[in-house]
C-alpha beads as a LAMMPS data file, in Angstrom:
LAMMPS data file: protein, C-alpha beads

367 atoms
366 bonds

1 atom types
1 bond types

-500.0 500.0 xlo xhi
-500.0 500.0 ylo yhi
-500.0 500.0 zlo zhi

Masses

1 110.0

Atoms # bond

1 1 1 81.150 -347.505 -383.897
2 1 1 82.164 -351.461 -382.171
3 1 1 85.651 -351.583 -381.482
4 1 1 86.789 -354.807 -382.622
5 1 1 89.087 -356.827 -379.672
6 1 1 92.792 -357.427 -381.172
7 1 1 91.586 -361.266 -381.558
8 1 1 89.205 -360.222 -383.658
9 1 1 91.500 -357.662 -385.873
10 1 1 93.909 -360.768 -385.982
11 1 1 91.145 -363.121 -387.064
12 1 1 90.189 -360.471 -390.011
13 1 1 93.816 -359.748 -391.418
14 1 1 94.482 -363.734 -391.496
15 1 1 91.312 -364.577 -393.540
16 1 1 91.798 -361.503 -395.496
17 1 1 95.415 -362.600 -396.408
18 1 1 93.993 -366.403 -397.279
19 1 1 91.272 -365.274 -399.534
20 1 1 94.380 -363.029 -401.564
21 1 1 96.316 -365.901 -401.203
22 1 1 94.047 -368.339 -403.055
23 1 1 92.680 -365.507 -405.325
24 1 1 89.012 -365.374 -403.892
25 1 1 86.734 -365.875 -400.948
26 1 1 85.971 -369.511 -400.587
27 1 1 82.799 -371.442 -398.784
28 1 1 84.998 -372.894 -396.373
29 1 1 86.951 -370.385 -394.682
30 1 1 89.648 -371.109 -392.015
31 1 1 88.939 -371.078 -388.844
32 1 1 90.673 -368.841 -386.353
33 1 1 92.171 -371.680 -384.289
34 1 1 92.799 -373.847 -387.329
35 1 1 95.339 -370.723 -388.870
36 1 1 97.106 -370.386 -385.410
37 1 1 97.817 -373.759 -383.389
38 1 1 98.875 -371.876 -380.358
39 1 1 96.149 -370.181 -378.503
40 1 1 96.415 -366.208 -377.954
41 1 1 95.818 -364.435 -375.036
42 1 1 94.912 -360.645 -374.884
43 1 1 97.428 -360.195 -371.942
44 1 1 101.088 -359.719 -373.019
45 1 1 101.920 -362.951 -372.844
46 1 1 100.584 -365.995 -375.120
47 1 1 98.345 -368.701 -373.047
48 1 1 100.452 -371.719 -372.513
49 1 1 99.326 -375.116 -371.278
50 1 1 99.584 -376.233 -367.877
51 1 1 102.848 -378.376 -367.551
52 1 1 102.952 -381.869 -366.764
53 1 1 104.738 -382.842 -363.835
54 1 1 107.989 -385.144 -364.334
55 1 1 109.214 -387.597 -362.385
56 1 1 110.356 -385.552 -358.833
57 1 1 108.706 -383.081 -359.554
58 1 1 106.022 -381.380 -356.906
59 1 1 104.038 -378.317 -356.934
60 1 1 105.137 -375.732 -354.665
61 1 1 102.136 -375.860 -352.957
62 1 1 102.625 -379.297 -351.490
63 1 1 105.991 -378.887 -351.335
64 1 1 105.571 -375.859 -348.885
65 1 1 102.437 -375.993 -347.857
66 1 1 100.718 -372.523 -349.245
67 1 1 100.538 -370.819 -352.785
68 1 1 102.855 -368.894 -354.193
69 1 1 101.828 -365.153 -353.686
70 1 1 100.814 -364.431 -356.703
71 1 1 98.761 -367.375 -356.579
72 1 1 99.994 -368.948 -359.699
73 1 1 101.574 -372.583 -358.873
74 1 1 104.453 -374.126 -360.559
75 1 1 106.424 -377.212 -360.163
76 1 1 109.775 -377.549 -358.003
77 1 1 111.780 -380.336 -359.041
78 1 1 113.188 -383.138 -356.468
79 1 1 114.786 -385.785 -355.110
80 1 1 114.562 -389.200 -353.658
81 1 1 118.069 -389.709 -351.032
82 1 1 118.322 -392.804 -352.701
83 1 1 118.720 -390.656 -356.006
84 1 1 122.327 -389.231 -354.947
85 1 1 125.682 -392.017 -354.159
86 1 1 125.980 -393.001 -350.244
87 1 1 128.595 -390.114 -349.529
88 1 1 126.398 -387.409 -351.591
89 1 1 123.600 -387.954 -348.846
90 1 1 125.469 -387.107 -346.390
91 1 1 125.658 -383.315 -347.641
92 1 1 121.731 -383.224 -347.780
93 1 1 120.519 -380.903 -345.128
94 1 1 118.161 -382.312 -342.375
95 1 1 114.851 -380.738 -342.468
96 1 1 114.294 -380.466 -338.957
97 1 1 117.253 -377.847 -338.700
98 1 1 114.853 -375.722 -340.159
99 1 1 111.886 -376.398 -337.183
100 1 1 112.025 -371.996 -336.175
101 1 1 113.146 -371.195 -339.910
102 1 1 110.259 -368.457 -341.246
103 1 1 110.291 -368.275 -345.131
104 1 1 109.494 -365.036 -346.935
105 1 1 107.566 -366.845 -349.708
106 1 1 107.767 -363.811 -352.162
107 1 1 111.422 -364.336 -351.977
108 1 1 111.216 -367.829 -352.081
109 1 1 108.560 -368.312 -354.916
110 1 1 110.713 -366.035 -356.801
111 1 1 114.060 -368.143 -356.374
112 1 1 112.878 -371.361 -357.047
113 1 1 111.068 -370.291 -360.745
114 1 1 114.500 -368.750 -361.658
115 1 1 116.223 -372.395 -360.241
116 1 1 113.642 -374.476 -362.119
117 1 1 115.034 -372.643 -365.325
118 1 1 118.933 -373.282 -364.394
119 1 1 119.228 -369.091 -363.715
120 1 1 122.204 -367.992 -361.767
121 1 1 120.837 -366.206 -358.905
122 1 1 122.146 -363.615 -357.131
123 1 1 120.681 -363.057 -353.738
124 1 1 121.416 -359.632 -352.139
125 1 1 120.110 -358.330 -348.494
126 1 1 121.508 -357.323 -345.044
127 1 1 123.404 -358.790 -342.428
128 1 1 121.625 -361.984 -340.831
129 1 1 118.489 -361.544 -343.093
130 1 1 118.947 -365.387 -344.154
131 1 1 120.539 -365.306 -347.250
132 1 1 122.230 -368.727 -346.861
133 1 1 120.445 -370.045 -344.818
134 1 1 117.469 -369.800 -346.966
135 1 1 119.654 -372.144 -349.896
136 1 1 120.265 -374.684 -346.942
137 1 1 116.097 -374.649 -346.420
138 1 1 115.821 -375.282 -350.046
139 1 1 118.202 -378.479 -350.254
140 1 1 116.261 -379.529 -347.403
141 1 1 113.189 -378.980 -348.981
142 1 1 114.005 -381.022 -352.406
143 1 1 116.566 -383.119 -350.823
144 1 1 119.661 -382.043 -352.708
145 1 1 123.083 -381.987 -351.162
146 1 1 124.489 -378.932 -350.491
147 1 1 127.599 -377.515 -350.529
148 1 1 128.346 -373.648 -349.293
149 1 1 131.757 -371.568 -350.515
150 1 1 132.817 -368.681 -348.126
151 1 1 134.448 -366.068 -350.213
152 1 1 137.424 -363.872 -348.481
153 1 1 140.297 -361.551 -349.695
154 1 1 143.242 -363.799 -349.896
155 1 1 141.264 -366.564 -351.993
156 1 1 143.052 -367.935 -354.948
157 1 1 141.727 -369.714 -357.830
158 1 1 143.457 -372.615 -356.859
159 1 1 140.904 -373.047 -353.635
160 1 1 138.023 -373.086 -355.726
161 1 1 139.321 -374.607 -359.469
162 1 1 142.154 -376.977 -357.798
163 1 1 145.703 -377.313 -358.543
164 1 1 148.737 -379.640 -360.621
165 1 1 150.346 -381.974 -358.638
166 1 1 153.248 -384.393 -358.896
167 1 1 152.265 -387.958 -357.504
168 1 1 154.659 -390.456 -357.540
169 1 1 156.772 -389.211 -360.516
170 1 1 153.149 -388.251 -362.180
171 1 1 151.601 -384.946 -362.894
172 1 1 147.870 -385.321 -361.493
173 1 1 145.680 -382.493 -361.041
174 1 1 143.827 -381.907 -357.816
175 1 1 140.000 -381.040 -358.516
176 1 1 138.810 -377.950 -356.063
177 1 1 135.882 -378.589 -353.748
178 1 1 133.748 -376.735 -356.721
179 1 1 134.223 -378.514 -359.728
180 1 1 133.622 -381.673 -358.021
181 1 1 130.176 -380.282 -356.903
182 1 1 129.272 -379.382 -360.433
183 1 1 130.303 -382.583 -361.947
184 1 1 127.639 -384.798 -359.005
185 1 1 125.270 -381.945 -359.519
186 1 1 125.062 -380.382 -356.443
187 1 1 123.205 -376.939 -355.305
188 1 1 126.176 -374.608 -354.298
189 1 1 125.751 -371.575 -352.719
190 1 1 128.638 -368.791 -352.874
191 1 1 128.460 -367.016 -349.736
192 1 1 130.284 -363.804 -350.058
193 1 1 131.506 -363.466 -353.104
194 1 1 131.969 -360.392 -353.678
195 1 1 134.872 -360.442 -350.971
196 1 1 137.023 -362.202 -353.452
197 1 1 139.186 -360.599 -355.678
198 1 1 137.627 -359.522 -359.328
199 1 1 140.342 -361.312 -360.797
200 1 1 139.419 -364.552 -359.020
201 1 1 135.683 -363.918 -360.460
202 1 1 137.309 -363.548 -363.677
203 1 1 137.909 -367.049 -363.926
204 1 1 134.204 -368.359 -363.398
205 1 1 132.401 -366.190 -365.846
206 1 1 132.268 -369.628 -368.450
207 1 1 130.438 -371.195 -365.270
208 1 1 128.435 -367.817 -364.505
209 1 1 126.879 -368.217 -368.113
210 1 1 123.734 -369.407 -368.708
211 1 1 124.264 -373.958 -369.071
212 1 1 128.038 -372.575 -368.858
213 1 1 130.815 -374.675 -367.782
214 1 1 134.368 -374.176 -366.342
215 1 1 137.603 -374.410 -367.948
216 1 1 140.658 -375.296 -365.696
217 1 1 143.292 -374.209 -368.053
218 1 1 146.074 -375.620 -365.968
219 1 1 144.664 -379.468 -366.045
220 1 1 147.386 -381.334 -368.112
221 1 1 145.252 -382.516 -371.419
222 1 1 143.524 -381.745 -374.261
223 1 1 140.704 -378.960 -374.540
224 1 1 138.031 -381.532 -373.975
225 1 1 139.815 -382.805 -370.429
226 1 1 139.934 -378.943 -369.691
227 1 1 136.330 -378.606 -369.423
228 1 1 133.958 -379.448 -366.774
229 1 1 130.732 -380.274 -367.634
230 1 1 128.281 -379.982 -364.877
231 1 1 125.420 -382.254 -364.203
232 1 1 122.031 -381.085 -365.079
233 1 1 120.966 -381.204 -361.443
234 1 1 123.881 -378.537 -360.385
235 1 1 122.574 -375.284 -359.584
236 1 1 124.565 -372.015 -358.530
237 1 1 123.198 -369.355 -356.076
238 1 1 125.313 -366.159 -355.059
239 1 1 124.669 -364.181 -351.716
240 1 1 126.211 -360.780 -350.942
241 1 1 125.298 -357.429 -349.233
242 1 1 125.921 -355.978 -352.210
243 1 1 125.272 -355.904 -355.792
244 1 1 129.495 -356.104 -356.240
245 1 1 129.529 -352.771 -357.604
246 1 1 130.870 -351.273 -354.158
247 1 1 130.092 -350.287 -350.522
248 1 1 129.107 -346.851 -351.130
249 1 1 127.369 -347.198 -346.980
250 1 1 131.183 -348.647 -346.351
251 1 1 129.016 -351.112 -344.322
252 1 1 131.341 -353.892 -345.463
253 1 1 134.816 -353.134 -345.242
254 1 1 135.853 -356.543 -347.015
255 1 1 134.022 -355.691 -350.539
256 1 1 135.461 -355.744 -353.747
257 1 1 134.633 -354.449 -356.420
258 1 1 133.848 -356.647 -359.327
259 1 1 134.279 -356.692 -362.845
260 1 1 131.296 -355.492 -364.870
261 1 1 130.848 -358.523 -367.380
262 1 1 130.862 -360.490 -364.335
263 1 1 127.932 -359.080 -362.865
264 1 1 126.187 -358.956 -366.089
265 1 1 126.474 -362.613 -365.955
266 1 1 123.757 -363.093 -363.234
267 1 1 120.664 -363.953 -364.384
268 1 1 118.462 -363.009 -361.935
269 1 1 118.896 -360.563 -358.508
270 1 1 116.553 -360.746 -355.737
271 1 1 117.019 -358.340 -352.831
272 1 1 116.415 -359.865 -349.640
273 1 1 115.508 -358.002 -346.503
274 1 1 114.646 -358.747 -342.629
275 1 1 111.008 -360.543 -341.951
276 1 1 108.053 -358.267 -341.044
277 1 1 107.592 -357.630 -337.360
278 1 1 105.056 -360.602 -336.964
279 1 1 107.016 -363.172 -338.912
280 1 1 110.370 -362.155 -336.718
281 1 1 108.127 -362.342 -333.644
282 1 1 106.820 -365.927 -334.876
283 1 1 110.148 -366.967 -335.453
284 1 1 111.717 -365.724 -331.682
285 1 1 108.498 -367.020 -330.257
286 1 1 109.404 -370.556 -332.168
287 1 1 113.623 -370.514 -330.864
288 1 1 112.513 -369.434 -326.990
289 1 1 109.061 -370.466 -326.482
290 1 1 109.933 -369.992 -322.429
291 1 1 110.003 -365.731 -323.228
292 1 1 106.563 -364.636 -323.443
293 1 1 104.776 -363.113 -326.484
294 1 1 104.884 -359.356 -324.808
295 1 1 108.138 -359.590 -324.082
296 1 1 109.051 -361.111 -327.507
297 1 1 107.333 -358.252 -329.264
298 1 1 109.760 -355.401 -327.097
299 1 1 112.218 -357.298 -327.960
300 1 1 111.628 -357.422 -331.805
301 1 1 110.355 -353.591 -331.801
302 1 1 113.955 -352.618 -330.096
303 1 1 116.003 -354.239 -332.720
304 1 1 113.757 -352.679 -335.517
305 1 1 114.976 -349.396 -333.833
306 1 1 118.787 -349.964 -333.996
307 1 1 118.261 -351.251 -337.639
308 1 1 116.643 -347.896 -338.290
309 1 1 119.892 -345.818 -336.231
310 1 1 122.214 -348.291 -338.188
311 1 1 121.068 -347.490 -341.689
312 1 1 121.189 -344.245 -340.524
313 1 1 124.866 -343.695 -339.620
314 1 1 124.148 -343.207 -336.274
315 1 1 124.779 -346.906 -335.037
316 1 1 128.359 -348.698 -336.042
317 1 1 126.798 -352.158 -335.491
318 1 1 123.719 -354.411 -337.245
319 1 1 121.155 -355.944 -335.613
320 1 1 120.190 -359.206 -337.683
321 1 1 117.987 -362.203 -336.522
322 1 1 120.668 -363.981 -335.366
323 1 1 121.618 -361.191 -332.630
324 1 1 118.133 -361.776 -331.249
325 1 1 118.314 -365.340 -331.392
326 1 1 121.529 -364.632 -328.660
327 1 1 119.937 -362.155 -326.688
328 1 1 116.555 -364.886 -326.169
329 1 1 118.770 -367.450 -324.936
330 1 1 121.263 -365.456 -322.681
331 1 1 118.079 -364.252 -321.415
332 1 1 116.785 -367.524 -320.838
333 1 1 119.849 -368.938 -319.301
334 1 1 120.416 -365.550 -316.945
335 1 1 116.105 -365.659 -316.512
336 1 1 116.932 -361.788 -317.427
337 1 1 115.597 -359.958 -320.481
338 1 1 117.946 -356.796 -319.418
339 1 1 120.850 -358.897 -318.812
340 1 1 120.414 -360.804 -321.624
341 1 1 120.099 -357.332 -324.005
342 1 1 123.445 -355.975 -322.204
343 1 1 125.418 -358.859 -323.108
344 1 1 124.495 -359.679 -326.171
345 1 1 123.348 -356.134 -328.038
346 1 1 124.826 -352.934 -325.638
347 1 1 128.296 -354.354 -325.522
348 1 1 128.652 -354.105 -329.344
349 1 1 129.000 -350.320 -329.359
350 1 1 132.386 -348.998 -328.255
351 1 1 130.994 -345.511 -328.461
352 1 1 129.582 -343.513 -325.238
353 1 1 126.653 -341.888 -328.051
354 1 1 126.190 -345.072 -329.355
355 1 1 125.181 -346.681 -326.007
356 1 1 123.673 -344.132 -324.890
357 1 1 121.509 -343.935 -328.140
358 1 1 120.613 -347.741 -327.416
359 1 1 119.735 -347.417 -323.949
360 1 1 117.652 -344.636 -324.865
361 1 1 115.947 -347.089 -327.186
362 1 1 115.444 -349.717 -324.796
363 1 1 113.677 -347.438 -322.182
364 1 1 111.354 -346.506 -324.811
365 1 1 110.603 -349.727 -325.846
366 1 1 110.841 -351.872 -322.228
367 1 1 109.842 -348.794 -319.759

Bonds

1 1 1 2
2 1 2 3
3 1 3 4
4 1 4 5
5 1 5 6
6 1 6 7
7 1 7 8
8 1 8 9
9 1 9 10
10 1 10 11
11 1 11 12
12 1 12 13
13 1 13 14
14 1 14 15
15 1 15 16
16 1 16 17
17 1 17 18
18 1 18 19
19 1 19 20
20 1 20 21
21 1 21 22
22 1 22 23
23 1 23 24
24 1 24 25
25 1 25 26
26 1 26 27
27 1 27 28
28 1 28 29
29 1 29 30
30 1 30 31
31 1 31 32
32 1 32 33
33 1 33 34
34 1 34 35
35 1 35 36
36 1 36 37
37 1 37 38
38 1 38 39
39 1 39 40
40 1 40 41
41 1 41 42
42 1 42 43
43 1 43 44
44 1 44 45
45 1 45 46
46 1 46 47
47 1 47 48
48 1 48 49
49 1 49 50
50 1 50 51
51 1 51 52
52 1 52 53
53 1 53 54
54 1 54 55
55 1 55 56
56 1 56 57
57 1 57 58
58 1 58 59
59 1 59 60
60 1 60 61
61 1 61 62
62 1 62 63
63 1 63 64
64 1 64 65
65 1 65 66
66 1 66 67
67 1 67 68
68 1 68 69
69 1 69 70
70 1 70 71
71 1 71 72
72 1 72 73
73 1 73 74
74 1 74 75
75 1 75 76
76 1 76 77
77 1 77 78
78 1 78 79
79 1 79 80
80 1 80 81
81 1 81 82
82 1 82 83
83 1 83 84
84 1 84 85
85 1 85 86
86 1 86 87
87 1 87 88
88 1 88 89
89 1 89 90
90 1 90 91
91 1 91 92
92 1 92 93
93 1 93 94
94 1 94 95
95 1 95 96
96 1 96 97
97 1 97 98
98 1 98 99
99 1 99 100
100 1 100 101
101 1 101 102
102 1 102 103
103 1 103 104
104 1 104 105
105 1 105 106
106 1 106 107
107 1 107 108
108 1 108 109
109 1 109 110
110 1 110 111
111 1 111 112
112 1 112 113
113 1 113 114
114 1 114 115
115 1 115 116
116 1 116 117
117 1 117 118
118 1 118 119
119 1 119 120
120 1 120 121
121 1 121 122
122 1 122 123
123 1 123 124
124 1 124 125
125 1 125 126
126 1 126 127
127 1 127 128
128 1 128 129
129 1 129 130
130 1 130 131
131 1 131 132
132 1 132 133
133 1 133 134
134 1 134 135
135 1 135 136
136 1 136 137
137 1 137 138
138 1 138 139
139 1 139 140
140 1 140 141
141 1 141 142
142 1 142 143
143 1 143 144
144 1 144 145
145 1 145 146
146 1 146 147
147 1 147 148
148 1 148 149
149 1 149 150
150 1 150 151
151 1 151 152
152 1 152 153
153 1 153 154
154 1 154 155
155 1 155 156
156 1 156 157
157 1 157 158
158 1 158 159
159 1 159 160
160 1 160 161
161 1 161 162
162 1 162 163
163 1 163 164
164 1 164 165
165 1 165 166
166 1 166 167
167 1 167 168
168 1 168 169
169 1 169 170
170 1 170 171
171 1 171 172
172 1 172 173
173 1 173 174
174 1 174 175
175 1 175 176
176 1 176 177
177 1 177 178
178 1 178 179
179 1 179 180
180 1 180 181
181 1 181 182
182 1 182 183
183 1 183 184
184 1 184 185
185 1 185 186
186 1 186 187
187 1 187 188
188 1 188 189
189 1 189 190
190 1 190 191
191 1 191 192
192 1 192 193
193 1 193 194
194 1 194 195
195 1 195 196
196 1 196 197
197 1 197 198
198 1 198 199
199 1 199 200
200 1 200 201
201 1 201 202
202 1 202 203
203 1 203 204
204 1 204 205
205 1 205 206
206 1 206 207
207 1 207 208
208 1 208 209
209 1 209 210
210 1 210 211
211 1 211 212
212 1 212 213
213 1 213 214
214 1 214 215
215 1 215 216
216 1 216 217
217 1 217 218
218 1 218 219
219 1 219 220
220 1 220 221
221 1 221 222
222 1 222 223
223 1 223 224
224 1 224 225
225 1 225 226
226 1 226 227
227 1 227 228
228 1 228 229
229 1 229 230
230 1 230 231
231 1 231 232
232 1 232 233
233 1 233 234
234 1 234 235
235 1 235 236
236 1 236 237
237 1 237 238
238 1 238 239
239 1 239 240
240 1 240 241
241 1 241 242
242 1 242 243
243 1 243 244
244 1 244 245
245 1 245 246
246 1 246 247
247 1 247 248
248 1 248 249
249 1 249 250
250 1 250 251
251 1 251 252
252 1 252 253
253 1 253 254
254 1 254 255
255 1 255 256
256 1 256 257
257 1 257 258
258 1 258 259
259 1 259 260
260 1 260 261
261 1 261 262
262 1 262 263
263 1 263 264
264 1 264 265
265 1 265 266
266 1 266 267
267 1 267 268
268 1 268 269
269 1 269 270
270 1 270 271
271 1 271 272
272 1 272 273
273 1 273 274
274 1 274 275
275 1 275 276
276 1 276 277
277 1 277 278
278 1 278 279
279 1 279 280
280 1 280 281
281 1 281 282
282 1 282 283
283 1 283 284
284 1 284 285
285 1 285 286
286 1 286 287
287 1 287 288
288 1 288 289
289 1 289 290
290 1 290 291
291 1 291 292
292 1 292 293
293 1 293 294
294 1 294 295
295 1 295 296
296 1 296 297
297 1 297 298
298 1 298 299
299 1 299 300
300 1 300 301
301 1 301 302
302 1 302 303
303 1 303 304
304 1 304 305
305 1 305 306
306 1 306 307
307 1 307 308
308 1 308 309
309 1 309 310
310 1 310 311
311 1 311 312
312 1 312 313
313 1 313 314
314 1 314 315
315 1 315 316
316 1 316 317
317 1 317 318
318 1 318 319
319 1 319 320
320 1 320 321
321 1 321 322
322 1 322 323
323 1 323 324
324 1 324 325
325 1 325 326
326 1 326 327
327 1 327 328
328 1 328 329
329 1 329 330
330 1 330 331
331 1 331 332
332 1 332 333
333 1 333 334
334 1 334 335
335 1 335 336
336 1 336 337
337 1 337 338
338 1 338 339
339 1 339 340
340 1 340 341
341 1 341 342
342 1 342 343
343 1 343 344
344 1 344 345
345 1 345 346
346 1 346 347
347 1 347 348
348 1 348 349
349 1 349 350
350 1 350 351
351 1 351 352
352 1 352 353
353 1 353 354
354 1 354 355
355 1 355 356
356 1 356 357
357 1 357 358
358 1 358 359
359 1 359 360
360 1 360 361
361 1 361 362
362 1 362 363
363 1 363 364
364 1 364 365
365 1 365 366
366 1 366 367
C-alpha cells in the first residue's frame, strides 16, 4: 500500500469538499495551488517568500562578513549618519573601537532576528563575557546611536522617567535620559538591571511590552501628554548575570529580585558565555600582538582554569576577558608574563588557599 505525502492527503480532502460543494465532480477541477494561494511546506513551518530588502536594509552577510550559522540569511536594518540630527551622531559608536572585538555569531545572529522584529531582549552571561559591549558593536555596525543605562540599588524612577519642576513660576517637567532616547529612536541598552529595585522595574513594564510605551504619570497634562511614544527605530536590550529571579551562586551580591510579570515581559533571552579557547586566543593575540602565540595560549588555558575553580566555589574572584586584556599589557609594559599575572590576577584573592590554588594553576600551565 503507497502512503500518500500530507500534500497529497490535503490536495484529496480539498477537491473532495469542492465536488460536495457544487453537488458533483466537474471536468475542470481545481488545482492544488489555485485552492491555496500560499504555498505549503512539509516542514512545520509554511514556505514564505524571500523578503525584499527596504531602504537601509543589508543582509547580514555583508553586513558582517560570514553567514549566519545556520546558514539562513536575513536582513539587518540600517542607517546612513546623515539619517540621525547633528547631536544624535555624536552617540553613534566608532567602528574602529571594535578593531580586537571577536563576535560569537550564534549569539549575534540570534539578537539581531529578535531586534529586526522590535523583541525586547534580554541578554544573560558571566562577568566580562561582552554583554554590552556586544550592543555597542551592533550600533556600530548599523550606525545607530547608542545610549547605555547602568542600573544600581539606590536608583529612583526619577533618574530614568525624569521629574516636575518649577521654572520661573512654571511647573515644567524634566524628561529622564530614557524617554528622550525612545522618543529620537535610539538603541538603549540596560546594563544591570536587575540591580535596581523591583519596584523601579515596576514602572517600565508599559515600555517592556511588545510596541509598548511609557507613561510618566507625574507629567502635568492630559493622558495623551502622559505617554511617550517611541520612535520606530528605538530598540531596548537588557544585560544581567542573571535571569532576575535571584543569585542562588550569591555571585552577585547587588541582585534583586524582580517581579515576575516583569520578567515575563521579555521577549526573548539569550545566554551569553565566554569565547571558545581559539576565539579568546584570536582576540588577546589581536589587543597584544608583541606576546607571542605560545605564550598567549598559557595564558588563555590559565584563566579557563580559575573560571572552572570559580564556578566551583573554590575561587572568590572571576576571570573575564577583560582581566586578560590587563594582565597582556602589564606584561607588556613590565616585558614580564609572571609579573604581569601577579599584578593583575594573584592579587585578587585575599585567601592563602585561594593563591595557593592559583599558583598551583599557573605552574601547571607555564612550568
Amino acid at each position: 500500500m503507497t502512503t500518500k505525502s500530507p500534500k497529497d492527503m490535503a490536495r484529496d480532502a480539498l477537491i473532495e469538499r469542492m465536488r460536495l460543494k457544487v453537488g458533483a465532480a466537474t471536468s475542470s477541477e481545481p488545482t492544488f495551488d489555485e485552492l491555496f494561494d500560499a504555498p505549503v511546506s512539509s516542514g512545520p513551518f509554511a514556505t514564505v517568500p524571500a523578503p525584499v530588502a527596504l531602504d537601509g536594509q543589508v543582509l547580514y552577510s555583508t553586513l558582517f562578513g560570514v553567514l549566519p550559522p545556520t546558514g539562513e540569511d536575513f536582513l539587518v536594518q540600517t542607517y546612513e549618519d546623515g539619517s540621525w540630527d547633528e547631536e544624535d551622531q555624536g552617540f553613534i559608536p566608532n567602528k574602529a573601537e571594535f578593531s580586537t572585538f571577536v563576535v560569537d555569531h550564534k549569539i549575534l545572529s540570534v539578537e539581531l532576528r529578535a531586534l529586526q522584529a522590535n523583541l525586547k531582549c534580554l541578554i544573560v552571561g558571566p562577568t566580562g563575557s561582552g554583554k554590552t559591549t556586544l550592543q555597542k558593536f551592533i550600533c556600530a555596525m548599523i550606525r545607530q546611536p547608542y545610549l547605555r543605562i547602568n542600573g544600581r540599588q539606590d536608583m529612583e524612577s526619577d533618574t530614568l522617567l525624569g521629574k516636575p519642576w518649577v521654572s520661573s513660576g512654571t511647573m515644567e517637567y524634566l524628561l529622564g535620559e530614557l524617554p528622550k532616547a525612545m522618543i529620537k529612536g535610539w538603541f538603549i541598552a540596560f546594563d544591570e538591571p536587575w540591580k535596581t529595585p523591583a519596584g523601579i522595574q515596576m514602572a517600565l513594564q508599559r515600555m517592556y511590552e511588545r510596541d509598548g510605551i511609557l507613561q510618566l504619570d507625574d507629567m502635568p497634562g492630559t493622558l495623551a501628554d502622559k505617554q511617550i511614544v517611541p520612535k520606530n527605530t528605538f530598540r531596548l536590550v537588557l544585560a544581567d548575570n542573571v535571569v532576575g529571579t535571584g543569585d542562588g551562586a550569591q555571585k552577585y551580591g547587588a541582585t534583586q529580585i524582580q517581579d515576575g510579570s516583569t520578567l515575563n515581559r521579555m521577549d526573548v533571552v539569550i545566554r551569553m558565555g565566554y569565547l571558545s579557547h581559539s576565539d579568546e586566543v584570536s582576540m588577546v593575540m589581536k589587543m597584544h600582538p608583541e606576546i607571542s602565540r605560545p605564550y598567549v595560549e598559557k595564558m588563555v588555558r590559565l584563566g579557563s582554569l580559575i573560571r572552572v575553580g570559580y564556578e566551583q566555589d573554590e575561587l572568590s574572584a572571576a576571570f573575564s576577558p577583560r582581566n586578560l586584556d590587563s594582565w597582556g599589557r602589564m606584561a607588556v609594559l613590565m616585558q614580564d608574563i609572571r609579573a604581569g599575572f601577579e599584578a593583575t590576577v594573584l592579587e585578587r584573592y585575599a585567601e592563602d588557599s585561594e593563591r595557593a590554588a592559583v599558583e598551583e594553576h599557573y605552574r601547571n600551565v607555564f612550568g
